[in-house]
Backbone and ligand atoms as CSV (ligand in chain L), in Angstrom:
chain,resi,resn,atom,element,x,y,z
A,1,UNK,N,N,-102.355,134.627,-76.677
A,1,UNK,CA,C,-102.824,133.515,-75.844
A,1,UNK,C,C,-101.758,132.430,-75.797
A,2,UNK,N,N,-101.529,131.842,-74.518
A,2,UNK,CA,C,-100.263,130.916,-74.488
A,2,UNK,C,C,-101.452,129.216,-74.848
A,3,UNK,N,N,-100.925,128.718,-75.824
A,3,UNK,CA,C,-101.607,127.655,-75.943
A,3,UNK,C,C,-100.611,126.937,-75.675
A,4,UNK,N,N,-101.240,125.593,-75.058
A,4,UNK,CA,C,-100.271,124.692,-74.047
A,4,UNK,C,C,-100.029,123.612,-75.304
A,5,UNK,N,N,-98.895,122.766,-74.967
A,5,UNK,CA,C,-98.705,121.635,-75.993
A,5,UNK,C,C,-98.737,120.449,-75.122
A,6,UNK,N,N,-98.716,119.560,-76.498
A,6,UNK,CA,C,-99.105,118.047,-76.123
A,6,UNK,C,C,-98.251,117.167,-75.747
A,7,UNK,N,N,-97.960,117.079,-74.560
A,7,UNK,CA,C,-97.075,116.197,-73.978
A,7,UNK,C,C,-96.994,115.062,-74.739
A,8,UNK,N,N,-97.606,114.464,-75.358
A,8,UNK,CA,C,-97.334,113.130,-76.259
A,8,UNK,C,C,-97.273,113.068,-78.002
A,9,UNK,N,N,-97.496,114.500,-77.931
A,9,UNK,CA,C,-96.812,114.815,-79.499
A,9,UNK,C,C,-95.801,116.372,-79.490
A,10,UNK,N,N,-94.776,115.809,-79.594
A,10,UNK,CA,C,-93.809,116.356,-79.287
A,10,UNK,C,C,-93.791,117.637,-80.248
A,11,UNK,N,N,-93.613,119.139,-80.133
A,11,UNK,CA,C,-94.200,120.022,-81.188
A,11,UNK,C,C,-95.153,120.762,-81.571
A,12,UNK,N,N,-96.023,119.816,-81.269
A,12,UNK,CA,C,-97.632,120.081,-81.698
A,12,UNK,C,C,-98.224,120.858,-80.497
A,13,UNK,N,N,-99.049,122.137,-80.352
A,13,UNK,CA,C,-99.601,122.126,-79.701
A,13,UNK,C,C,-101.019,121.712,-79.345
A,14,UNK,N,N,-101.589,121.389,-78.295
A,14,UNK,CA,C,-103.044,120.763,-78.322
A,14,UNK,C,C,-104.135,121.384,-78.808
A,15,UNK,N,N,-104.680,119.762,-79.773
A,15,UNK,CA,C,-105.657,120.158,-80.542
A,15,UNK,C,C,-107.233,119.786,-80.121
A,16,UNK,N,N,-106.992,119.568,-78.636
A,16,UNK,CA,C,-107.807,118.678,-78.023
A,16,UNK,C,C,-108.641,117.464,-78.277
A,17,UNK,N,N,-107.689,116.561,-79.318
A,17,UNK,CA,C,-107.922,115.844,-79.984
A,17,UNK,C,C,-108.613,114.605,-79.598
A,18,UNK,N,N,-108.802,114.337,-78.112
A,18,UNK,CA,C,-109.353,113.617,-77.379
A,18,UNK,C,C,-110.589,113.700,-77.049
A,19,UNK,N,N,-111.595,113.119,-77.193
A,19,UNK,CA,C,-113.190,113.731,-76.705
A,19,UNK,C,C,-113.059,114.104,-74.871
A,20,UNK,N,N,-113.823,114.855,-74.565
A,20,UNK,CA,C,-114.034,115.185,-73.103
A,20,UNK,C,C,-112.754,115.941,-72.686
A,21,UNK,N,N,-111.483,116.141,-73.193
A,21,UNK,CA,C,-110.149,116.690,-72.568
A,21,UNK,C,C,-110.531,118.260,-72.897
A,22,UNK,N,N,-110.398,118.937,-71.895
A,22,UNK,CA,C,-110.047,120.954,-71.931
A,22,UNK,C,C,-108.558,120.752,-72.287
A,23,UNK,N,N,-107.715,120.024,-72.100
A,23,UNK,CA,C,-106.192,120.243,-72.661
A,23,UNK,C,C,-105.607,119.337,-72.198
A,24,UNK,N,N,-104.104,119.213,-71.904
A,24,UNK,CA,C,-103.235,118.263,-71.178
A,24,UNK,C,C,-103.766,118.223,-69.972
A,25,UNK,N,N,-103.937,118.830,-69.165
A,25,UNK,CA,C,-104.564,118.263,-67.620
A,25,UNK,C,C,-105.421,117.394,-67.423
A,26,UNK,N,N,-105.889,117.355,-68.499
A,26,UNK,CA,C,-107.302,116.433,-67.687
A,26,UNK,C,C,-107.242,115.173,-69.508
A,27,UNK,N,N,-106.390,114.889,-70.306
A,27,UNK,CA,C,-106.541,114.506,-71.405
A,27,UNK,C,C,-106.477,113.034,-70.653
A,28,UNK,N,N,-107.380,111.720,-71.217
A,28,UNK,CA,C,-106.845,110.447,-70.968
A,28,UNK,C,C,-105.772,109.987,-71.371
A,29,UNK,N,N,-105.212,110.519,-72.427
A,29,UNK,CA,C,-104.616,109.946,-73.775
A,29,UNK,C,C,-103.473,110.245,-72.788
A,30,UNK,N,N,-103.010,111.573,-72.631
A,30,UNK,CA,C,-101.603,111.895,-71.410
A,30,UNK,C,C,-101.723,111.043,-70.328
A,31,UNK,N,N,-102.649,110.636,-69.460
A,31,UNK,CA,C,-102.472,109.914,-68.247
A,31,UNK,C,C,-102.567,108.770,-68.476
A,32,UNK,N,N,-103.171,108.249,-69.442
A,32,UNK,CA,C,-102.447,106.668,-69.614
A,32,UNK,C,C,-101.561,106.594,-70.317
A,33,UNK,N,N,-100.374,107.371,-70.833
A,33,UNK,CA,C,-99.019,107.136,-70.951
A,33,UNK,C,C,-98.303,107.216,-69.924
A,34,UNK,N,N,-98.594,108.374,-69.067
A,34,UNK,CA,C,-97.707,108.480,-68.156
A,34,UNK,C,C,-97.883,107.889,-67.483
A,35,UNK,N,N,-98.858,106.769,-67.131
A,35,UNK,CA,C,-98.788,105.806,-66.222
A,35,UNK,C,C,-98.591,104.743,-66.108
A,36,UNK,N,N,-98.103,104.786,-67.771
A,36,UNK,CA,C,-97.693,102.747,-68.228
A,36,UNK,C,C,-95.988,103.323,-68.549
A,37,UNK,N,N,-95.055,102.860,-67.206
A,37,UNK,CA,C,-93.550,102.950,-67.232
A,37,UNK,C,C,-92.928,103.019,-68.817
A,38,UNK,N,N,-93.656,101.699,-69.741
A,38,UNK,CA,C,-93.156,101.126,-70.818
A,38,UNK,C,C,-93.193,102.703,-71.854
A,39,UNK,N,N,-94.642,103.067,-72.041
A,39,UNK,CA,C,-95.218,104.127,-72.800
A,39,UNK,C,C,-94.594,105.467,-72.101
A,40,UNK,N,N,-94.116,105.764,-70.936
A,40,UNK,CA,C,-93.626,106.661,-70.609
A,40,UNK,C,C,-91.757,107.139,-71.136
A,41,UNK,N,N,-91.017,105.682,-71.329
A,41,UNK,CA,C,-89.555,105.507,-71.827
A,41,UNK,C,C,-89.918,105.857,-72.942
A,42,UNK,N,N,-91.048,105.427,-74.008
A,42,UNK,CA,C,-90.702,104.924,-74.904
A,42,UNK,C,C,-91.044,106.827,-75.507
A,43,UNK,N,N,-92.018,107.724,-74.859
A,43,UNK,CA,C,-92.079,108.948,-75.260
A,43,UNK,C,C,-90.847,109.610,-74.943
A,44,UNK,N,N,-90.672,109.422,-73.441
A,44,UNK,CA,C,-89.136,110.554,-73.469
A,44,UNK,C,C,-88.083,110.556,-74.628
A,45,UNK,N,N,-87.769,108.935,-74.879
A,45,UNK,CA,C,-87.377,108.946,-76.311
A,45,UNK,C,C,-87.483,109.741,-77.310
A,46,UNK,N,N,-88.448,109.642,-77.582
A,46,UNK,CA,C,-89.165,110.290,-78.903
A,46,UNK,C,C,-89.002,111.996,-78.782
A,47,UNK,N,N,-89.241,112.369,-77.149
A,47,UNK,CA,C,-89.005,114.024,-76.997
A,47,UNK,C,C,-87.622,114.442,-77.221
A,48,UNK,N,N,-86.928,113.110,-76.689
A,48,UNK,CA,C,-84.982,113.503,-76.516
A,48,UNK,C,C,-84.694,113.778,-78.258
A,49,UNK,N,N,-85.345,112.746,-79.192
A,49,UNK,CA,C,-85.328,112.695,-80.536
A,49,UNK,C,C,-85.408,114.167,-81.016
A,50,UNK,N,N,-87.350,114.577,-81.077
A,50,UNK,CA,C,-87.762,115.810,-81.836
A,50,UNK,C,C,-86.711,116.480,-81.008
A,51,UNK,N,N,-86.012,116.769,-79.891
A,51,UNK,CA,C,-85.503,118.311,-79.305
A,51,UNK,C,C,-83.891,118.189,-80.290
A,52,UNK,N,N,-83.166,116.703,-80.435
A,52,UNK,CA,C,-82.284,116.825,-81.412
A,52,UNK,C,C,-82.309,117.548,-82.502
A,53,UNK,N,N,-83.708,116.642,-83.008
A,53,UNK,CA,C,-83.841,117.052,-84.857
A,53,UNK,C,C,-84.162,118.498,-84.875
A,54,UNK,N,N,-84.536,119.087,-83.536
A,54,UNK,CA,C,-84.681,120.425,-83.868
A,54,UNK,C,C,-83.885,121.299,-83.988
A,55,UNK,N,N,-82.468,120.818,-82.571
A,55,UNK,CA,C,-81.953,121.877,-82.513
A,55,UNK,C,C,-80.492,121.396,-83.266
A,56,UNK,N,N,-80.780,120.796,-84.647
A,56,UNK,CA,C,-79.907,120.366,-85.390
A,56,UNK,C,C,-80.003,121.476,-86.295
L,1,LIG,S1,S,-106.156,116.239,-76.212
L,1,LIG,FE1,FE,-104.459,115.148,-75.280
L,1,LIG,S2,S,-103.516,113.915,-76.899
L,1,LIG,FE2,FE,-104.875,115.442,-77.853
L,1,LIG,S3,S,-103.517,117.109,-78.344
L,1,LIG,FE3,FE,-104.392,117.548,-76.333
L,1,LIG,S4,S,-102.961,116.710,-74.847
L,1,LIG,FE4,FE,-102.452,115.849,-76.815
């Protein structure tokens, strides 16, 4: 089974940790990051980070 991951925890795949979310599509927690510019920089960050530390 391909289980999808969590766009806002970089790694992790979803634990549907949000009440009411089936996964990233429909999660609140993902669409109000991606829709506050500030919270959106401040994750790509954090993804550019974990994909370093990983592929260090
Ligand atoms: S429910 Fe949303 S925040 Fe929680 S793991 Fe899934 S995508 Fe990530």
């Amino acid at each position: 089974m391909n289980v999808p991951q969590c766009p806002v925890r970089p790694g992790d795949a979803c634990s549907l940790c949000v009440p009411g979310a089936t996964g990233p599509q429909d999660c609140h927690l993902v669409a109000m990051v991606m829709s506050d510019p500030d919270l959106r920089a401040r994750l790509a960050e954090l993804r550019r980070e974990w994909r370093e530390g990983t592929a260090a």
